[in-house]
N, CA, C and O atoms as CSV, one atom per row, in Angstrom:
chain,resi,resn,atom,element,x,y,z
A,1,UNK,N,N,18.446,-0.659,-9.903
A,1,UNK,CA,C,17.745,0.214,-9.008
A,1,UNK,C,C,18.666,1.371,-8.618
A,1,UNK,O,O,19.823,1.264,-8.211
A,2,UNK,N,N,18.065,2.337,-8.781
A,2,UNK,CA,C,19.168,3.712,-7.870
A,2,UNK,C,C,18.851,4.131,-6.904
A,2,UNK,O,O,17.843,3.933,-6.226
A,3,UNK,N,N,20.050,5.003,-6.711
A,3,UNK,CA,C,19.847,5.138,-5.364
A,3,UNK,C,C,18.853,5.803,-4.654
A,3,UNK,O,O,18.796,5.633,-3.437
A,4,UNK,N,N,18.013,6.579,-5.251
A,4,UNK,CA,C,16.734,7.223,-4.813
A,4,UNK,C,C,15.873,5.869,-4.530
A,4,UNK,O,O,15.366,5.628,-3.435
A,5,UNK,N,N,15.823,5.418,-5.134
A,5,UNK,CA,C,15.047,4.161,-5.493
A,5,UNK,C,C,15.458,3.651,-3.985
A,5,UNK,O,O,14.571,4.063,-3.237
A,6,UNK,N,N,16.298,3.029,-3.345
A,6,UNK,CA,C,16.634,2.404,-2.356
A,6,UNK,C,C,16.568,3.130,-1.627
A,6,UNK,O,O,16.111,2.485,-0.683
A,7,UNK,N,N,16.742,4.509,-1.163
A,7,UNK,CA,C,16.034,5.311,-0.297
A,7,UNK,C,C,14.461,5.750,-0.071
A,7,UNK,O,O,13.872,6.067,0.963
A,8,UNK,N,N,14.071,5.662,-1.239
A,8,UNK,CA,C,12.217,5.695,-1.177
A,8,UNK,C,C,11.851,4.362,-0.450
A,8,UNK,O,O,11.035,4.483,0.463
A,9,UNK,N,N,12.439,2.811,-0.774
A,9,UNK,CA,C,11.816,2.112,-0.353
A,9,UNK,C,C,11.737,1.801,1.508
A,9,UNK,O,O,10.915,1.380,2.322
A,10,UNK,N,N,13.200,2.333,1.491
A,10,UNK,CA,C,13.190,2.560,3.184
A,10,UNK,C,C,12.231,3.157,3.726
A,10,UNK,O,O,11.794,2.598,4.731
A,11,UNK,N,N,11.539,4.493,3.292
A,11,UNK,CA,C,10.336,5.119,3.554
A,11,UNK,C,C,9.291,5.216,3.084
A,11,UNK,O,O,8.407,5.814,3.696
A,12,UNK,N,N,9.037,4.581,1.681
A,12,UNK,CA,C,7.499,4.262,1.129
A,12,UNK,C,C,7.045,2.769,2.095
A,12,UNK,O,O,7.620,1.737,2.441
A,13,UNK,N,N,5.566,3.430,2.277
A,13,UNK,CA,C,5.231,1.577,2.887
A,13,UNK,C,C,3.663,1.689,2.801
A,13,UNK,O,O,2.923,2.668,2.703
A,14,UNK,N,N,3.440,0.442,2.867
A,14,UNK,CA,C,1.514,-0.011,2.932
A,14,UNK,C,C,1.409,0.960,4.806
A,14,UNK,O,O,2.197,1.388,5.650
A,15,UNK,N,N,0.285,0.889,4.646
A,15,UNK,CA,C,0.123,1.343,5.932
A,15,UNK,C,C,-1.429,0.859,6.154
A,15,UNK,O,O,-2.256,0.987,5.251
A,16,UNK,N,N,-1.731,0.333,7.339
A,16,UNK,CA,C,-3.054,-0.325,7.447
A,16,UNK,C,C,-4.024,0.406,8.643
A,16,UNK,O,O,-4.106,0.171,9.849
A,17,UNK,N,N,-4.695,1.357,7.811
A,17,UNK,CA,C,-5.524,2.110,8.661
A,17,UNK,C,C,-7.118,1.599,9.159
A,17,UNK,O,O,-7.955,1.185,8.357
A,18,UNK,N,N,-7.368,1.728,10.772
A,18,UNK,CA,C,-8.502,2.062,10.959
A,18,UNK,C,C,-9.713,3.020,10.930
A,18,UNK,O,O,-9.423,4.127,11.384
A,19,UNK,N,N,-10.880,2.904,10.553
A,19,UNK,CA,C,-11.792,3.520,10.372
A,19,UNK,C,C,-12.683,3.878,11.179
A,19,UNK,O,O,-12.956,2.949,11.939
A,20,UNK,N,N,-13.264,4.789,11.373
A,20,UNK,CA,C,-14.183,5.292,12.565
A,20,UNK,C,C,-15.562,4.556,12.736
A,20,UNK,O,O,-16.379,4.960,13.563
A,21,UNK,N,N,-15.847,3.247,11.776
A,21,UNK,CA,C,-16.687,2.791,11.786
A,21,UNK,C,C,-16.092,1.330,12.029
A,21,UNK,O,O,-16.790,0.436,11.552
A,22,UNK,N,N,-15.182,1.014,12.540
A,22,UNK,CA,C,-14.561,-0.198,12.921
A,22,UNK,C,C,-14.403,-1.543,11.674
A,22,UNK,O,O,-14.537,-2.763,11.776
A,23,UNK,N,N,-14.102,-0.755,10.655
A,23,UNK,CA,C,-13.523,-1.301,9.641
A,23,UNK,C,C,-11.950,-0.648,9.221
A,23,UNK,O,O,-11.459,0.470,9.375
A,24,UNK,N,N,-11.390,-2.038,8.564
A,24,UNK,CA,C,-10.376,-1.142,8.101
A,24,UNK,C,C,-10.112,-0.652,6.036
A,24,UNK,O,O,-10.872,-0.335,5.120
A,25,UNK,N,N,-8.562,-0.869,6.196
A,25,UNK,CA,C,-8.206,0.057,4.365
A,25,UNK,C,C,-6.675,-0.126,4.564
A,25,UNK,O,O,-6.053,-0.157,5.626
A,26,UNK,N,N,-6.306,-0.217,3.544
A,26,UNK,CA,C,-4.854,0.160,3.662
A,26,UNK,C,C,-4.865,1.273,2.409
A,26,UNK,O,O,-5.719,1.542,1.565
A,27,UNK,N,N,-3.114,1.956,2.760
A,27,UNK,CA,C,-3.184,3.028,1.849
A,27,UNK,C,C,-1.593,2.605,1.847
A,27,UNK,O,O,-0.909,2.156,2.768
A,28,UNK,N,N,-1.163,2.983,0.147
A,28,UNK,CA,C,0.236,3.534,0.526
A,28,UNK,C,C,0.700,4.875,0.749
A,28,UNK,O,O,0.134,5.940,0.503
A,29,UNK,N,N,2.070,4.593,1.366
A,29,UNK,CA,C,2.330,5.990,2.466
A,29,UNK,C,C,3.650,6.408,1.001
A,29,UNK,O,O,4.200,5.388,0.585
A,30,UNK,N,N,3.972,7.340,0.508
A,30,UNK,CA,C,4.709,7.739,-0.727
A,30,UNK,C,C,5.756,8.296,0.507
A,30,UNK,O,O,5.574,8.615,1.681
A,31,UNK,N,N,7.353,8.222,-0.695
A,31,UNK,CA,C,8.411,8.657,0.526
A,31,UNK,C,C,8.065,10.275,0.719
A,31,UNK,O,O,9.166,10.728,1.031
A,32,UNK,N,N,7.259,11.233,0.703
A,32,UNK,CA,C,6.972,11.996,1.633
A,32,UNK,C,C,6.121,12.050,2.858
A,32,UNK,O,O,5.785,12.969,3.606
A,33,UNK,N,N,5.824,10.452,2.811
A,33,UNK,CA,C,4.844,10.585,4.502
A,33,UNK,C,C,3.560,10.713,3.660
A,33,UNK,O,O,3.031,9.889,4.407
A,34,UNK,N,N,2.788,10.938,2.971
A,34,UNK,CA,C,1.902,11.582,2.871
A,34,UNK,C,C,1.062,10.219,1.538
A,34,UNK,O,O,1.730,9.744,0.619
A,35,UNK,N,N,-0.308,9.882,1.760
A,35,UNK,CA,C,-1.154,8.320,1.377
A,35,UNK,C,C,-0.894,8.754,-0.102
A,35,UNK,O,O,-1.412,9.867,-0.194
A,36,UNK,N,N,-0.235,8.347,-1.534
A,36,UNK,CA,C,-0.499,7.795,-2.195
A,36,UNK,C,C,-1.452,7.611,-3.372
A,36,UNK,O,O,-1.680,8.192,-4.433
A,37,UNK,N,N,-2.034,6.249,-2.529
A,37,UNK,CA,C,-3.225,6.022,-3.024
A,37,UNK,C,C,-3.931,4.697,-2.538
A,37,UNK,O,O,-3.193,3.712,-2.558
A,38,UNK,N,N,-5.250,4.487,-2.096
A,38,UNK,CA,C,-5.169,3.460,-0.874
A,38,UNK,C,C,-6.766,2.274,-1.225
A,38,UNK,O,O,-7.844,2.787,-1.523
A,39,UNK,N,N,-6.653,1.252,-1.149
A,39,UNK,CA,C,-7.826,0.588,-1.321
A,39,UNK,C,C,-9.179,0.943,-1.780
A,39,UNK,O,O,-9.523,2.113,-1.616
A,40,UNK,N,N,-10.118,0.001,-2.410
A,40,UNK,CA,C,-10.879,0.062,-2.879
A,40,UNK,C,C,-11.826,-0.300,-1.756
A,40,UNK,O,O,-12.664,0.313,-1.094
A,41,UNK,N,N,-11.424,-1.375,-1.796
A,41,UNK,CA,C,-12.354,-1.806,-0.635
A,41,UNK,C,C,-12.156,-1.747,1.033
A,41,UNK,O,O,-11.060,-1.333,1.411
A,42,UNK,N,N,-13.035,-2.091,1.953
A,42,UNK,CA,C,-12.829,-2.073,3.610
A,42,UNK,C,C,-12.757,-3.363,4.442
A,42,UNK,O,O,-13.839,-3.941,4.344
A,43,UNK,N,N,-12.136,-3.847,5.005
A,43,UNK,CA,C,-12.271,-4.809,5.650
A,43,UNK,C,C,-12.629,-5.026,7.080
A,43,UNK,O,O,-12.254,-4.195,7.907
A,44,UNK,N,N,-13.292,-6.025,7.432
A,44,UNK,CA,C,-14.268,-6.709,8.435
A,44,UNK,C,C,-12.969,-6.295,9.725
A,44,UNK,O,O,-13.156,-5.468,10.618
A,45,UNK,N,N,-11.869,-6.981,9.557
A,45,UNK,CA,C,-10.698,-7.337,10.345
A,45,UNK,C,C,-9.181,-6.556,10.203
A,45,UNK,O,O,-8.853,-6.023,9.143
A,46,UNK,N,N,-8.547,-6.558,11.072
A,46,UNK,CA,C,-7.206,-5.671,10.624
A,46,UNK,C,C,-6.180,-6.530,9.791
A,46,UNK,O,O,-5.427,-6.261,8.855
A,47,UNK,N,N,-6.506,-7.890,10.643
A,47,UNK,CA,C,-5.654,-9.156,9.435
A,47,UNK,C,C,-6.284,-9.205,8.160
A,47,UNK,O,O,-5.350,-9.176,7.358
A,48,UNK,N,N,-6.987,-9.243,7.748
A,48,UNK,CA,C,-8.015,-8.881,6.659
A,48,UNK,C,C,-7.406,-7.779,5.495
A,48,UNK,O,O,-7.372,-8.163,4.326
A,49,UNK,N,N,-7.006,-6.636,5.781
A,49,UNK,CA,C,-6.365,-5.759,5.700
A,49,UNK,C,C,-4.770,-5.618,4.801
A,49,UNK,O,O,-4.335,-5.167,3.742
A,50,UNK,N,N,-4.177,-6.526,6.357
A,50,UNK,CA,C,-3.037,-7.014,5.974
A,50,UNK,C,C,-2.672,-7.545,4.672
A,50,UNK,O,O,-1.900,-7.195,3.780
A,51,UNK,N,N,-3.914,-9.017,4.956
A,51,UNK,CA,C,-4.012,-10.223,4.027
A,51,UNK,C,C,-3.460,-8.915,2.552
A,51,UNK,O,O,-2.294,-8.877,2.158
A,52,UNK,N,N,-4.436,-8.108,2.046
A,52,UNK,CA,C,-4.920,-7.728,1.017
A,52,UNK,C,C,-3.821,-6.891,0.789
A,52,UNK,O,O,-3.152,-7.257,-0.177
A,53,UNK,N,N,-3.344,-5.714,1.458
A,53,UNK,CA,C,-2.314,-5.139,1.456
A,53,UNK,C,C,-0.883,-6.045,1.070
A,53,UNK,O,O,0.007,-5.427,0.487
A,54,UNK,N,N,-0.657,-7.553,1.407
A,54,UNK,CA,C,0.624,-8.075,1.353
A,54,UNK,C,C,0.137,-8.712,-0.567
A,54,UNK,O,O,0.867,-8.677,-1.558
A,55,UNK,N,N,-1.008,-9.116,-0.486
A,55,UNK,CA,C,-1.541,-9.447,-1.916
A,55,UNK,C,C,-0.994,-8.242,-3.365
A,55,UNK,O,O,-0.467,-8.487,-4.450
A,56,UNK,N,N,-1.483,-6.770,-2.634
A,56,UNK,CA,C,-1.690,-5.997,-3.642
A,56,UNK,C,C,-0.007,-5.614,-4.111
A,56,UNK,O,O,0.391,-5.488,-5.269
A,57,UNK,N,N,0.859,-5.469,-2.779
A,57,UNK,CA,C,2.097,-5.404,-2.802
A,57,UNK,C,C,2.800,-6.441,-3.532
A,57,UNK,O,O,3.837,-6.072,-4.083
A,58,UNK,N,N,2.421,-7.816,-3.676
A,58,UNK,CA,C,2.993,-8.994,-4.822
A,58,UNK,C,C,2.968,-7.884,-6.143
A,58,UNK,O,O,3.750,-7.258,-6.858
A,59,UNK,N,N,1.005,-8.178,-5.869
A,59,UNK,CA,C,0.403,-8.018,-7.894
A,59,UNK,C,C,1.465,-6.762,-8.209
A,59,UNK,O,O,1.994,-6.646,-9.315
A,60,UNK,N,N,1.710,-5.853,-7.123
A,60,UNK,CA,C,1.970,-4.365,-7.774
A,60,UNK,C,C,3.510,-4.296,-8.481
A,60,UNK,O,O,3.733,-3.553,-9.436
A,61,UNK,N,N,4.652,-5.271,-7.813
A,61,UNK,CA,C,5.948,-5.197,-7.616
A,61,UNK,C,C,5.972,-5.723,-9.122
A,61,UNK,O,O,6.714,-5.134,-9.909
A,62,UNK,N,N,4.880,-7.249,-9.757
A,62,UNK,CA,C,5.252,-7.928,-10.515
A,62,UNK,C,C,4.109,-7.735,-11.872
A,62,UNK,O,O,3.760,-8.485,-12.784
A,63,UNK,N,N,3.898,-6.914,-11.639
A,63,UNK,CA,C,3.192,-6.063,-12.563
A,63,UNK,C,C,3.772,-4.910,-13.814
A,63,UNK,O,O,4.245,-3.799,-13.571
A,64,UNK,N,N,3.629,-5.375,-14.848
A,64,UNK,CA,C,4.642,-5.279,-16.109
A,64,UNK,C,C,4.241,-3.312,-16.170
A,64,UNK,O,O,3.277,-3.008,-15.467
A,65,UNK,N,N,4.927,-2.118,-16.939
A,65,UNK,CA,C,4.436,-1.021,-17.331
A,65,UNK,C,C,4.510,-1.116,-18.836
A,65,UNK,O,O,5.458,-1.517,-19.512
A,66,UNK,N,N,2.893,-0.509,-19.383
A,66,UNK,CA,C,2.581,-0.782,-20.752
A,66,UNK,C,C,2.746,0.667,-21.184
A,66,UNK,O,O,2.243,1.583,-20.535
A,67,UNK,N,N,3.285,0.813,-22.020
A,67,UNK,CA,C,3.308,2.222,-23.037
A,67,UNK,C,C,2.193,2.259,-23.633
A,67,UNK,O,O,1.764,1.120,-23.812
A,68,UNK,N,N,1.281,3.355,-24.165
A,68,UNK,CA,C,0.387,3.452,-24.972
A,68,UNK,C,C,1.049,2.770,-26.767
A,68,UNK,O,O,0.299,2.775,-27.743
């Protein structure tokens, strides 16, 4: 890992937003502050949210990159 790398992760993060319709989403936050790219779906609950956000963060970390 380099060192950019260990400085992005200090400031990249899930971030678990509410919705104006009292659902939530998570998004990730990229090391400029600024979403990423953020859920498909909405959830009922903010733990809900979480749950899915700590899920997607496993699949994403251990998730292989395929070359064409």
């Amino acid at each position: 890992m380099s060192q950019s790398d260990d400085a992005a992760r200090g400031v990249a993060h899930f971030q678990v937003v509410a919705q104006s319709d009292g659902r939530f989403h998570w998004e990730v936050i990229n090391p400029h502050g600024t979403p990423a790219f953020k859920s498909t779906e909405t959830y009922a609950t903010e733990d809900e949210a979480v749950a899915a956000a700590e899920l997607a963060r496993r699949l994403i970390a251990g998730a292989p990159i395929r070359r064409p």
